[in-house]
C-alpha positions, 0 to 999 in steps of 0.5 A, a space after each residue: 790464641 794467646 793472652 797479654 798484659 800491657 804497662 806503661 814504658 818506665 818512666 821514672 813516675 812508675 811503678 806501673 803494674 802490668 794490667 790484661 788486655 782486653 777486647 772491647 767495642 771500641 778496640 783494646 783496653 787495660 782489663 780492671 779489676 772487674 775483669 782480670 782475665 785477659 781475652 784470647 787474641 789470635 795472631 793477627 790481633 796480636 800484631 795489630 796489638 803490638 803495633 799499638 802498644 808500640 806507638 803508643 809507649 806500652 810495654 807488652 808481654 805473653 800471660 801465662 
């Protein structure tokens, strides 16, 4: 189980903070201040997490 945080790839508009990501009803989501813990993903969540952010031009990391 691990957490992520997700930005927009630079661009040159940036700077763009990292933001948590979040599980919600409708599938993954940029937490906002109300919500600053990122929710724990298990490894096929990551995965399809990662798909994602990569067609969709989001850089991903591991929060510590």
């Amino acid at each position: 189980m691990a957490r992520f945080q997700a930005r927009p790839r630079e661009d040159g508009l940036g700077p763009y903070r990292w933001a948590h990501v979040v599980k919600t009803p409708q599938g993954f989501a940029q937490g906002t201040i109300y919500h600053q813990s990122g929710d724990e993903f298990d490894e096929a969540e990551a995965r399809e997490l990662r798909a994602l952010c990569d067609r969709m031009g989001f850089e991903l990391r591991r929060a510590s």
